[in-house]
PyMOL Python script that loads the backbone (N, CA, C, O; Angstrom):
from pymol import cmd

cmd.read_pdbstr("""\
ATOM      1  N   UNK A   1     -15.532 -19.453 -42.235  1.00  0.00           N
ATOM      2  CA  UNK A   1     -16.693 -18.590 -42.167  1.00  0.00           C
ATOM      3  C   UNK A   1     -16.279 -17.240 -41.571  1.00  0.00           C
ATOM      4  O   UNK A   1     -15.350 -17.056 -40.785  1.00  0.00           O
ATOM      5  N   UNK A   2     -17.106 -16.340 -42.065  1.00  0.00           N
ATOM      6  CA  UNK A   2     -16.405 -14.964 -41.612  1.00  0.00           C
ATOM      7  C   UNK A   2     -17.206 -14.373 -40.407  1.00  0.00           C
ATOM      8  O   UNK A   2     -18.431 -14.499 -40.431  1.00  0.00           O
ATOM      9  N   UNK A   3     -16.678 -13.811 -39.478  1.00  0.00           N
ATOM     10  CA  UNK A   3     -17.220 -13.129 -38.471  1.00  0.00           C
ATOM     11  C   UNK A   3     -17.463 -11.696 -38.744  1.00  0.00           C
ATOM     12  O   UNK A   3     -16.722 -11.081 -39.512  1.00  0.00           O
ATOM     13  N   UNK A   4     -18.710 -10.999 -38.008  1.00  0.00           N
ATOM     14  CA  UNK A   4     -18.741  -9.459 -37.891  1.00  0.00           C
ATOM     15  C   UNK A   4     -18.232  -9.542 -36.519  1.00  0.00           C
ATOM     16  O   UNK A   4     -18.583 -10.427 -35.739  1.00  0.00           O
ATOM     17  N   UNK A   5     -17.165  -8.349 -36.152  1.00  0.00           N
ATOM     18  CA  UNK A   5     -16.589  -7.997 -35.280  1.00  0.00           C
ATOM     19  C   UNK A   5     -16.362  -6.572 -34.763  1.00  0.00           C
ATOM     20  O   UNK A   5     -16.139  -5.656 -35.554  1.00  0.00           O
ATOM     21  N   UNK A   6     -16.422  -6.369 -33.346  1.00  0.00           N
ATOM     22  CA  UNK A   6     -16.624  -4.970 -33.277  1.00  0.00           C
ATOM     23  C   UNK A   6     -15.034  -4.649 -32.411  1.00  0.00           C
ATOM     24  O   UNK A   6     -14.998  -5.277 -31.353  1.00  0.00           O
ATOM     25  N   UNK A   7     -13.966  -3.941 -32.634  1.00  0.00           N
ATOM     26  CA  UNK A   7     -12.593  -3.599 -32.587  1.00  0.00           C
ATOM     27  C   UNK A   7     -12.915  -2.291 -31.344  1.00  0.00           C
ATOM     28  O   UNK A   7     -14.005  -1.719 -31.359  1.00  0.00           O
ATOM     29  N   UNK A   8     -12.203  -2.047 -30.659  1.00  0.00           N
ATOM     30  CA  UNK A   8     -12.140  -1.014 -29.676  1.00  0.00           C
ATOM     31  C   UNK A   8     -10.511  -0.819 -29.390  1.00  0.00           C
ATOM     32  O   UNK A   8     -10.000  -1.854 -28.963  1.00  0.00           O
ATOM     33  N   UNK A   9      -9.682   0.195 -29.526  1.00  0.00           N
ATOM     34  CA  UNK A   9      -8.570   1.102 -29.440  1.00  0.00           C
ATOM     35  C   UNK A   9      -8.680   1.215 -28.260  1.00  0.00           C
ATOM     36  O   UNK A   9      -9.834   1.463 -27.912  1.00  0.00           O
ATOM     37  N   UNK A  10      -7.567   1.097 -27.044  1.00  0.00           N
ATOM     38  CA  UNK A  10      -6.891   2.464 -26.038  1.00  0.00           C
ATOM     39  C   UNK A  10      -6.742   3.500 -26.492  1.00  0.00           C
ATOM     40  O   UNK A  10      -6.032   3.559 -27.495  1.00  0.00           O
ATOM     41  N   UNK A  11      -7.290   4.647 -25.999  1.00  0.00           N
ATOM     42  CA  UNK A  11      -7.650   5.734 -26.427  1.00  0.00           C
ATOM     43  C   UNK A  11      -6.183   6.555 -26.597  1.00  0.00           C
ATOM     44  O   UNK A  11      -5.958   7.534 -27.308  1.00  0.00           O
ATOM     45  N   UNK A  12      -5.160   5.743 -25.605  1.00  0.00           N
ATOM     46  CA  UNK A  12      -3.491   6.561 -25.978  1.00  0.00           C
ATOM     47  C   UNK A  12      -3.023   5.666 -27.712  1.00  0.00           C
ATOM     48  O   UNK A  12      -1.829   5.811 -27.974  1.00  0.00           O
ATOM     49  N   UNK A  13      -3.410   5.269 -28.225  1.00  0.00           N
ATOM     50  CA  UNK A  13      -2.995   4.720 -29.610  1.00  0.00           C
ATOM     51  C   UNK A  13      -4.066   5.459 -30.446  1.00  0.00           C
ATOM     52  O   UNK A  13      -3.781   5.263 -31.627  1.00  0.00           O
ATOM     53  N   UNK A  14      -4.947   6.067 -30.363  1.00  0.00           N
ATOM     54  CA  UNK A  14      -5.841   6.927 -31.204  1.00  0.00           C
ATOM     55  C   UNK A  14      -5.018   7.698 -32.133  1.00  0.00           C
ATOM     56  O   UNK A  14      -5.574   7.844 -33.222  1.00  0.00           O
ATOM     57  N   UNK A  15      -3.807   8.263 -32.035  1.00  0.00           N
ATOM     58  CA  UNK A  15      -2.991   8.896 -32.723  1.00  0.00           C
ATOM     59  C   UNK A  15      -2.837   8.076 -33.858  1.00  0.00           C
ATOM     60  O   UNK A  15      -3.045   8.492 -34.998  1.00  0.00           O
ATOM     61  N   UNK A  16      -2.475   6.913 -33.590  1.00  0.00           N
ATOM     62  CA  UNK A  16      -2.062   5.828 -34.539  1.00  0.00           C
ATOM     63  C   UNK A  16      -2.846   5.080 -35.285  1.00  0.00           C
ATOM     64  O   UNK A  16      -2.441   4.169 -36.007  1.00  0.00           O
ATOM     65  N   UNK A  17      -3.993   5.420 -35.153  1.00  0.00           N
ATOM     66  CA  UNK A  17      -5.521   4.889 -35.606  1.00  0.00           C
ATOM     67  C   UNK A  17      -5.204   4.327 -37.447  1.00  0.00           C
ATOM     68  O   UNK A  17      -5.638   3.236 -37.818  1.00  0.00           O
ATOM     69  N   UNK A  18      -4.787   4.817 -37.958  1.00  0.00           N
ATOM     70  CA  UNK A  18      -4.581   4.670 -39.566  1.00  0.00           C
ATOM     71  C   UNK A  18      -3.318   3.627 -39.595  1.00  0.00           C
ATOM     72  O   UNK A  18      -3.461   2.522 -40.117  1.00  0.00           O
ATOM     73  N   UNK A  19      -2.492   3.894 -39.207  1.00  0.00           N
ATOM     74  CA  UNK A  19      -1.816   2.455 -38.900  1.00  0.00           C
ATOM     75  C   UNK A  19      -1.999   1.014 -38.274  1.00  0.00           C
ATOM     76  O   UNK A  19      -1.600  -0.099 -38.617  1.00  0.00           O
ATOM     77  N   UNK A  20      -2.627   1.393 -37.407  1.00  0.00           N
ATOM     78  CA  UNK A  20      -3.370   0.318 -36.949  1.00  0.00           C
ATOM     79  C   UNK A  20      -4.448  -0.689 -37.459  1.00  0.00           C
ATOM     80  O   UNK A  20      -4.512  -1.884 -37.170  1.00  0.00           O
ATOM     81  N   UNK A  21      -5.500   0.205 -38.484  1.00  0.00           N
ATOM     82  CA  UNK A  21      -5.897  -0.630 -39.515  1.00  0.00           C
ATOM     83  C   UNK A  21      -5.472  -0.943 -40.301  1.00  0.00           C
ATOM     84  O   UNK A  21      -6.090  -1.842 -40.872  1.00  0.00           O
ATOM     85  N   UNK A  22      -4.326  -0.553 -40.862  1.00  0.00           N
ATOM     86  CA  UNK A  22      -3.358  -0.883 -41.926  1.00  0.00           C
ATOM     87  C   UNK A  22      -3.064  -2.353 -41.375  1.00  0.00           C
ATOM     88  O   UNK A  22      -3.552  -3.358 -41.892  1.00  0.00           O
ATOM     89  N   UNK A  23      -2.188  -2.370 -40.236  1.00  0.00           N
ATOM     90  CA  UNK A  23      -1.947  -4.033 -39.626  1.00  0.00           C
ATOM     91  C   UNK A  23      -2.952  -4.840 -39.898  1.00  0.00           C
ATOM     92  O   UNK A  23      -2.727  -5.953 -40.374  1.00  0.00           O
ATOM     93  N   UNK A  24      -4.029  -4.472 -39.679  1.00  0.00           N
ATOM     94  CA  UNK A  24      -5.438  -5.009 -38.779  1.00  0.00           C
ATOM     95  C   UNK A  24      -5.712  -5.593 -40.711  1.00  0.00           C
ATOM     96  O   UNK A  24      -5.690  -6.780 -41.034  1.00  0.00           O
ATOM     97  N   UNK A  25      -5.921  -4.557 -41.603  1.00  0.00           N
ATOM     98  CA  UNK A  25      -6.055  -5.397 -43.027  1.00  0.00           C
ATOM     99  C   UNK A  25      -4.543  -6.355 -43.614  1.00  0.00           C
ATOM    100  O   UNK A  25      -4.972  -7.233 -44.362  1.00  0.00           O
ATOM    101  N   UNK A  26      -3.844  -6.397 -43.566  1.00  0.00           N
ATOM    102  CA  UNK A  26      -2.811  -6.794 -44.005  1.00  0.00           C
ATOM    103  C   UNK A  26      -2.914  -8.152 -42.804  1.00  0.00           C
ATOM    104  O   UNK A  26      -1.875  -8.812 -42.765  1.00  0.00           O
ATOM    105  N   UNK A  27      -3.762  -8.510 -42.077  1.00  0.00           N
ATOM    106  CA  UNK A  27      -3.851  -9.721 -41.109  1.00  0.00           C
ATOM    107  C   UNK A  27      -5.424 -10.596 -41.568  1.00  0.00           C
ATOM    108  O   UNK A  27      -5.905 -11.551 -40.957  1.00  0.00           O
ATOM    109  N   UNK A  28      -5.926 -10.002 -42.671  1.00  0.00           N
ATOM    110  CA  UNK A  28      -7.322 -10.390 -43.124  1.00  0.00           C
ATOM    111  C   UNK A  28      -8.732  -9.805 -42.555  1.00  0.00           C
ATOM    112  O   UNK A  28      -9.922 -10.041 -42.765  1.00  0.00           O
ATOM    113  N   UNK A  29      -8.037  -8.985 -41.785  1.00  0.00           N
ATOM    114  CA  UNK A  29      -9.822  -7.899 -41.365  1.00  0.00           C
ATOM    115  C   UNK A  29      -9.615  -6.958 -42.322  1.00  0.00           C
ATOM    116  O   UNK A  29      -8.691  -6.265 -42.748  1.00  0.00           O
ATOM    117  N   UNK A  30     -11.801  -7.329 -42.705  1.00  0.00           N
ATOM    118  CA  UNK A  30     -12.077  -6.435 -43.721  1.00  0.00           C
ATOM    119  C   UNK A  30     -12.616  -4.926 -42.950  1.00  0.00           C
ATOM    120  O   UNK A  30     -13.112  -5.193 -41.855  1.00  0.00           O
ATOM    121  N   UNK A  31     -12.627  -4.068 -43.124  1.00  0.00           N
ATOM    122  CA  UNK A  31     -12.796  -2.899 -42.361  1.00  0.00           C
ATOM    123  C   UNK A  31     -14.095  -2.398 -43.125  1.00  0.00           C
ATOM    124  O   UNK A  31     -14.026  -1.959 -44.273  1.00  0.00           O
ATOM    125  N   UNK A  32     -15.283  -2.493 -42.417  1.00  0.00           N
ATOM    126  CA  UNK A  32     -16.277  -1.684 -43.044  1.00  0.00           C
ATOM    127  C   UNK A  32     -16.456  -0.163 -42.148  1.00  0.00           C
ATOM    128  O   UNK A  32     -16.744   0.945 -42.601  1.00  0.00           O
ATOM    129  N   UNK A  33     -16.262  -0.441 -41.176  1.00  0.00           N
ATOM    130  CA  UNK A  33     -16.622   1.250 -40.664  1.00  0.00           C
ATOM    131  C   UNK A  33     -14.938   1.787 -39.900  1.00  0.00           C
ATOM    132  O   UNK A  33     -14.555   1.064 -38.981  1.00  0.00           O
ATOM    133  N   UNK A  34     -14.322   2.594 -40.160  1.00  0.00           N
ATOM    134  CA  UNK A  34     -13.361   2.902 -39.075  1.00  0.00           C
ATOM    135  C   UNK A  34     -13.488   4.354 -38.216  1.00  0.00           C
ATOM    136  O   UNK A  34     -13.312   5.433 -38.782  1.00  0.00           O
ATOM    137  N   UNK A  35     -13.792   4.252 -36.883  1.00  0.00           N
ATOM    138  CA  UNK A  35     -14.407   5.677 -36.450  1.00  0.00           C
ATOM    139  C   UNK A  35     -12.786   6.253 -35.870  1.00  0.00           C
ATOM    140  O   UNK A  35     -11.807   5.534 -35.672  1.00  0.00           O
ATOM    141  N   UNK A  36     -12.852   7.389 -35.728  1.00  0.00           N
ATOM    142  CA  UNK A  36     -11.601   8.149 -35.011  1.00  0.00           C
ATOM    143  C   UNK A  36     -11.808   8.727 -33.501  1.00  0.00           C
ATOM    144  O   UNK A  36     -11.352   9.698 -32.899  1.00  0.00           O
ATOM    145  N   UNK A  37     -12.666   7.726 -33.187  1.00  0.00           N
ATOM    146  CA  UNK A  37     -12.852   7.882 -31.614  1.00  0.00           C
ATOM    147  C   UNK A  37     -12.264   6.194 -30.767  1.00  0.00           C
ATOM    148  O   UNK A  37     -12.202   5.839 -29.590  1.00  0.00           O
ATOM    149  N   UNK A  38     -11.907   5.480 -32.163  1.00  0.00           N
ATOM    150  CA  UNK A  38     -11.128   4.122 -31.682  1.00  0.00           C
ATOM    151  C   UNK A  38     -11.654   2.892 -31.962  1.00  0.00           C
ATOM    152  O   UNK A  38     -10.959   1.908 -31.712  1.00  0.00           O
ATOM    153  N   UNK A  39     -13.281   2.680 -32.663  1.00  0.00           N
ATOM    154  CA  UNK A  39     -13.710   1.642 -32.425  1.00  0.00           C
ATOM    155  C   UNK A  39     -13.845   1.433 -34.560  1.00  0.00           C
ATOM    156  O   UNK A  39     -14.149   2.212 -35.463  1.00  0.00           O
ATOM    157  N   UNK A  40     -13.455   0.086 -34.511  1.00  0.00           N
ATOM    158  CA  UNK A  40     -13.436  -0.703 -36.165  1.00  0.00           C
ATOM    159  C   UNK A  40     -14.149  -1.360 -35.732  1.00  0.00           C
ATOM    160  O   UNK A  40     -14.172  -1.792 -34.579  1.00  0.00           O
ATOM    161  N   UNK A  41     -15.281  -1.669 -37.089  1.00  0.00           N
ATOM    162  CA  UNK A  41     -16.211  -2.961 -37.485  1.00  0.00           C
ATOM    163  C   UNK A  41     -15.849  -3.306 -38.836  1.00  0.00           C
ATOM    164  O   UNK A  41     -15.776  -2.601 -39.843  1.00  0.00           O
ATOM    165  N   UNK A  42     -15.689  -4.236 -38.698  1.00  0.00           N
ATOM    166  CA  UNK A  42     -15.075  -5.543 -40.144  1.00  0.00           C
ATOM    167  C   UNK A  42     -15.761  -6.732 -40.235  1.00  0.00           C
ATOM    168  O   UNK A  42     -16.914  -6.877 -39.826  1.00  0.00           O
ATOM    169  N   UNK A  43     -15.209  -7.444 -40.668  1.00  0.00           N
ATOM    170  CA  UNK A  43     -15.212  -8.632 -40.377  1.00  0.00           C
ATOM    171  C   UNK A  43     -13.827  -9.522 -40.894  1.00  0.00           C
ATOM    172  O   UNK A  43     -12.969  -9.053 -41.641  1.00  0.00           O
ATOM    173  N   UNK A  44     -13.815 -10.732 -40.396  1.00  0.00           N
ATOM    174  CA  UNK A  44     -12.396 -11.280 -40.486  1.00  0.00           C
ATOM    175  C   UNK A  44     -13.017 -12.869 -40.548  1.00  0.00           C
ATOM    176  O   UNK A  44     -14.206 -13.166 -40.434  1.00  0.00           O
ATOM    177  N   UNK A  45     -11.825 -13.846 -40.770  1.00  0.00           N
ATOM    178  CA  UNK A  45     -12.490 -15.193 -40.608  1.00  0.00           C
ATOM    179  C   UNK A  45     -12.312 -15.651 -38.979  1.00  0.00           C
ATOM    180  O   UNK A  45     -11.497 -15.300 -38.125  1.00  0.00           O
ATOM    181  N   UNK A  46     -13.368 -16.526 -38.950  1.00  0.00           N
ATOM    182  CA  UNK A  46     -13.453 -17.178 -37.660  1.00  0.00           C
ATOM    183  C   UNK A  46     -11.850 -17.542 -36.702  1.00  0.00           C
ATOM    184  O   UNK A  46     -11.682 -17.360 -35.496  1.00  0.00           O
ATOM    185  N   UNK A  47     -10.882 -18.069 -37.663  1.00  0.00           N
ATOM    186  CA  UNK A  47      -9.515 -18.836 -37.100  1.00  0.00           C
ATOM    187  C   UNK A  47      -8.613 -18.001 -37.050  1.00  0.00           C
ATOM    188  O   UNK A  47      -7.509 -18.233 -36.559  1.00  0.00           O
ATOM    189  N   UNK A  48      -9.075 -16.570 -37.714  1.00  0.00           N
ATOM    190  CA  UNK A  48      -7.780 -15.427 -37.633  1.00  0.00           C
ATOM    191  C   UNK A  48      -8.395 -14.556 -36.512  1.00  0.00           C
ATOM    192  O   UNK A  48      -8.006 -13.389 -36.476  1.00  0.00           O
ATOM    193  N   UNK A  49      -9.571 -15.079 -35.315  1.00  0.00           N
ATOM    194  CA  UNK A  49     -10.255 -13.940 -34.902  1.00  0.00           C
ATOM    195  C   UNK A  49      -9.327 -13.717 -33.401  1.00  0.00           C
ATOM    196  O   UNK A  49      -9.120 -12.613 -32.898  1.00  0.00           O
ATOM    197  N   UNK A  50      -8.866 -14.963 -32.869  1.00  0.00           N
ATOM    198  CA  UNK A  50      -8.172 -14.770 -32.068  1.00  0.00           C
ATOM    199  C   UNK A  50      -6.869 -14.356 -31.801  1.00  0.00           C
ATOM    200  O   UNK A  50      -6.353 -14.141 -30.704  1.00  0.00           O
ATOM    201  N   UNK A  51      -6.318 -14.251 -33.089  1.00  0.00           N
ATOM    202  CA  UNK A  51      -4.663 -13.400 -33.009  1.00  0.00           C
ATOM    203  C   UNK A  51      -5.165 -12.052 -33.221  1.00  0.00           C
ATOM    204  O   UNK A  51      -4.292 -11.297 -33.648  1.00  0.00           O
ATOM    205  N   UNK A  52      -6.459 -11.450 -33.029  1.00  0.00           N
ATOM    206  CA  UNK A  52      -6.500 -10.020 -32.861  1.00  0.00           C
ATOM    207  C   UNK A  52      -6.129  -9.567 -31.494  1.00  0.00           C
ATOM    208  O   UNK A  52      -5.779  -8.424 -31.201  1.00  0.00           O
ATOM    209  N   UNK A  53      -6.219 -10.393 -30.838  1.00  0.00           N
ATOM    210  CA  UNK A  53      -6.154  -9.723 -29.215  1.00  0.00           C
ATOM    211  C   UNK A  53      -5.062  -9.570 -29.036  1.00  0.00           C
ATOM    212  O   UNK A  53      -4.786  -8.769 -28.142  1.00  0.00           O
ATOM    213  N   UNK A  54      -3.967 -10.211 -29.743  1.00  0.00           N
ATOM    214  CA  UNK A  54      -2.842 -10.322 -29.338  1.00  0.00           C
ATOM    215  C   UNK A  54      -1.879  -8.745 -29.527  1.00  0.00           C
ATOM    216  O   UNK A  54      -0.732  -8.600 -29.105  1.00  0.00           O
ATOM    217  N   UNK A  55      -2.520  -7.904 -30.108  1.00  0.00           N
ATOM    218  CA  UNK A  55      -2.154  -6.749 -30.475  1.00  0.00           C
ATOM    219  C   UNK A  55      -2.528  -5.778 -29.117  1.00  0.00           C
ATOM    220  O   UNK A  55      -3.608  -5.688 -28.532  1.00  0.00           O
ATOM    221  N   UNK A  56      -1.143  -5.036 -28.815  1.00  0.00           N
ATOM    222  CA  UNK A  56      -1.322  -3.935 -26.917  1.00  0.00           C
ATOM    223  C   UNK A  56      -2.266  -2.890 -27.775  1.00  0.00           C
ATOM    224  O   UNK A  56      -2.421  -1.904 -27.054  1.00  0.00           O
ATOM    225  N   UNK A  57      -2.984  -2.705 -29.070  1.00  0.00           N
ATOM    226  CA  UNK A  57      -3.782  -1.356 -29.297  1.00  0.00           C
ATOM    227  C   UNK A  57      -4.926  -1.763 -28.907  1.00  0.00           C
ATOM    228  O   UNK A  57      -5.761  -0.977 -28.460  1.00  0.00           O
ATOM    229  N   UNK A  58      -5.209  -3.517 -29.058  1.00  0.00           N
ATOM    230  CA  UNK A  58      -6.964  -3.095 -28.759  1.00  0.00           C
ATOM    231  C   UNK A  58      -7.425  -3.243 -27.618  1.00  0.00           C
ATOM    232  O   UNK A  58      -6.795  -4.138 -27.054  1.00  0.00           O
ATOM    233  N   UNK A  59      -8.128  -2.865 -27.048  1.00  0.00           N
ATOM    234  CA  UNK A  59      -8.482  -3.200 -25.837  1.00  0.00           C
ATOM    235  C   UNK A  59      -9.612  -4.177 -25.870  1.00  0.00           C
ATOM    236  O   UNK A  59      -9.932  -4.873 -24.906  1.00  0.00           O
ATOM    237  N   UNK A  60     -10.204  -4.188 -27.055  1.00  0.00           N
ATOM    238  CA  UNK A  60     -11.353  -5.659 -26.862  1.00  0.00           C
ATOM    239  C   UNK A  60     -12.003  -5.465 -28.550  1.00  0.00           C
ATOM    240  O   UNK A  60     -12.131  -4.513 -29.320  1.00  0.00           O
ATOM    241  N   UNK A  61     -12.368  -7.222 -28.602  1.00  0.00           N
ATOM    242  CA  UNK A  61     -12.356  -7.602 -29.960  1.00  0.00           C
ATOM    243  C   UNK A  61     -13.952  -8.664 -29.367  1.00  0.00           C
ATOM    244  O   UNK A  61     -13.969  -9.709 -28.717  1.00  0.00           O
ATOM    245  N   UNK A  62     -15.057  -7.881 -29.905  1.00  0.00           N
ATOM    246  CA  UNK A  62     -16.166  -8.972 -29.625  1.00  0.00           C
ATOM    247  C   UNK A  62     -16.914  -8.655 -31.000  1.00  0.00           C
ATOM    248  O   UNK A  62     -17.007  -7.665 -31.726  1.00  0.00           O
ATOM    249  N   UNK A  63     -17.419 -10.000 -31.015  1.00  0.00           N
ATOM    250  CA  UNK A  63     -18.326 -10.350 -32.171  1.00  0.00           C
ATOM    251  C   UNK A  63     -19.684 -10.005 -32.044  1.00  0.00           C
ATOM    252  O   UNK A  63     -20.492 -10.266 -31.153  1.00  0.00           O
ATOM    253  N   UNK A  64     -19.839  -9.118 -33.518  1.00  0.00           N
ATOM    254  CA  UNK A  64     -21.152  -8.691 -33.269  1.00  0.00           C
ATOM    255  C   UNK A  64     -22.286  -9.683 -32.834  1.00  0.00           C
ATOM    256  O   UNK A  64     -22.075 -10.889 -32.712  1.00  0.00           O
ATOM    257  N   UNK A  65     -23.271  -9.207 -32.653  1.00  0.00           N
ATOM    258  CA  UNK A  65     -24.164  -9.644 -31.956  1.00  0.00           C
ATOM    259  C   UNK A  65     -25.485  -9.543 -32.918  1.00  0.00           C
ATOM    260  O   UNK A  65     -25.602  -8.338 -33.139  1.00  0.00           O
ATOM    261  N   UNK A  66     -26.294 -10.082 -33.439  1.00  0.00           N
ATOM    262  CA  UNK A  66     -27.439  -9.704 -34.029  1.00  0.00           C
ATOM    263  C   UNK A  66     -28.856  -9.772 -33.321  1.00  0.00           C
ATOM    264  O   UNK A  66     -28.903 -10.829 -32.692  1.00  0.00           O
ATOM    265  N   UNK A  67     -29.685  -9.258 -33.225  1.00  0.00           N
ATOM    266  CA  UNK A  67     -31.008  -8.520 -32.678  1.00  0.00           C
ATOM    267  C   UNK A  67     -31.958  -8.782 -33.594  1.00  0.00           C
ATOM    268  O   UNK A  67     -32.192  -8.298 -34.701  1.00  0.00           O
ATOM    269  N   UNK A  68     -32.637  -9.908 -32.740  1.00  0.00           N
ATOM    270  CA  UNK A  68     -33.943 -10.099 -34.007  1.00  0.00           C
ATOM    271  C   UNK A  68     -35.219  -9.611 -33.237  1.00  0.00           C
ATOM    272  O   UNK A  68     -35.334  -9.985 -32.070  1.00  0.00           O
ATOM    273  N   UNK A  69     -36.050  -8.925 -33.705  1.00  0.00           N
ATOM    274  CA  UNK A  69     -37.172  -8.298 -32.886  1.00  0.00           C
ATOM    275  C   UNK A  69     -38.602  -8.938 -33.584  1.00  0.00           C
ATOM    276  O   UNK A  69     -38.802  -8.758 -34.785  1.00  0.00           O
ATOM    277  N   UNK A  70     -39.290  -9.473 -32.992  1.00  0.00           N
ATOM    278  CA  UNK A  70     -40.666 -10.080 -34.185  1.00  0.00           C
ATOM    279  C   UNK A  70     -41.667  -8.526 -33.898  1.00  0.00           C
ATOM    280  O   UNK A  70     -41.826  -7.687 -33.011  1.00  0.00           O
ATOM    281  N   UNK A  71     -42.216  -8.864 -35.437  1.00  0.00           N
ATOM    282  CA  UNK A  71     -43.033  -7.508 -36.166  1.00  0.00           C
ATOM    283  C   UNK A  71     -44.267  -7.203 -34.687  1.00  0.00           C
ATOM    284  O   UNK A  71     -44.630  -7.873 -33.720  1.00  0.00           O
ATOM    285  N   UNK A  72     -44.514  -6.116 -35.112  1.00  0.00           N
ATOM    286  CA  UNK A  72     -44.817  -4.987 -34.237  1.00  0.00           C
ATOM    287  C   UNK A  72     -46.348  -5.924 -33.818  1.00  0.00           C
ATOM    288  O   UNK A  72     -46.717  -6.257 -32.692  1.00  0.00           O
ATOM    289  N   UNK A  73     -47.010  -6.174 -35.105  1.00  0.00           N
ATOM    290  CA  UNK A  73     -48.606  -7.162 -34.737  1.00  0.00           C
ATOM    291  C   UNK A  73     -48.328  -7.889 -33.961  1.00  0.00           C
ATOM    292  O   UNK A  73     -48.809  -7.834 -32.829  1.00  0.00           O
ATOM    293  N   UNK A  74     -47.562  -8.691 -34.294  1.00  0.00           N
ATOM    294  CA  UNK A  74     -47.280 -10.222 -33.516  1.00  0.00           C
ATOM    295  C   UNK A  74     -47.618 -10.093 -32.143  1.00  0.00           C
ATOM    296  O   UNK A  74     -47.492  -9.093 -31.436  1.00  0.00           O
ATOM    297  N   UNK A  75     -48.083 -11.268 -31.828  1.00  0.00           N
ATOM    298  CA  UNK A  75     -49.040 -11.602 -30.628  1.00  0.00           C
ATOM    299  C   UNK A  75     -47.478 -11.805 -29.194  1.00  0.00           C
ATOM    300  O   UNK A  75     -46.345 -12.249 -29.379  1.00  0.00           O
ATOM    301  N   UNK A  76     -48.093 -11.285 -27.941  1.00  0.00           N
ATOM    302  CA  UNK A  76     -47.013 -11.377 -27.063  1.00  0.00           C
ATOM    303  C   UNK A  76     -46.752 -12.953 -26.668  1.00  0.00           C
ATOM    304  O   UNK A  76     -47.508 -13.925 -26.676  1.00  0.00           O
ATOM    305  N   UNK A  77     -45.288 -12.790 -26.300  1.00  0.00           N
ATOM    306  CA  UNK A  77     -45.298 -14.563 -26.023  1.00  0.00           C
ATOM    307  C   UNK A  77     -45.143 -14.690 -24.703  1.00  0.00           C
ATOM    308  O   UNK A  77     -45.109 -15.808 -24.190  1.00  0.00           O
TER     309      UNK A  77
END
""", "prot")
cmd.dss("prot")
cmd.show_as("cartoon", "prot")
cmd.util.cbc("prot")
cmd.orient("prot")
């Protein structure tokens, strides 16, 4: 099953930013957003999620999070 994941860079490897996703796809993360301030969102599978850390560029690899909000009528609980 595939995870959404949110990628964060040390800001001294920012130079290297395009290489770094290069690794990062060639390891099975799919890259949907890549910003040049350091932070990738992809997604990857669940069993490949933990050999991301193992890389000195990222500084943290957490799984998105989803936010469910009930509609605006809806009665308070």
């Amino acid at each position: 099953m595939k995870e959404k994941i949110i990628i964060t860079i040390y800001e001294k490897y920012l130079s290297h930013l395009d290489g770094i996703a290069e690794n990062l796809r060639a390891e099975g993360l799919f890259i949907n957003r890549l910003y040049d301030y350091g932070v990738i969102v992809g997604e990857i599978e669940e069993h490949d999620l933990e050999n991301m850390m193992r890389h000195k560029e990222i500084e943290s690899c957490e799984k998105d999070k989803k936010i469910q909000l009930p509609p605006s009528d809806a009665d308070i609980q």
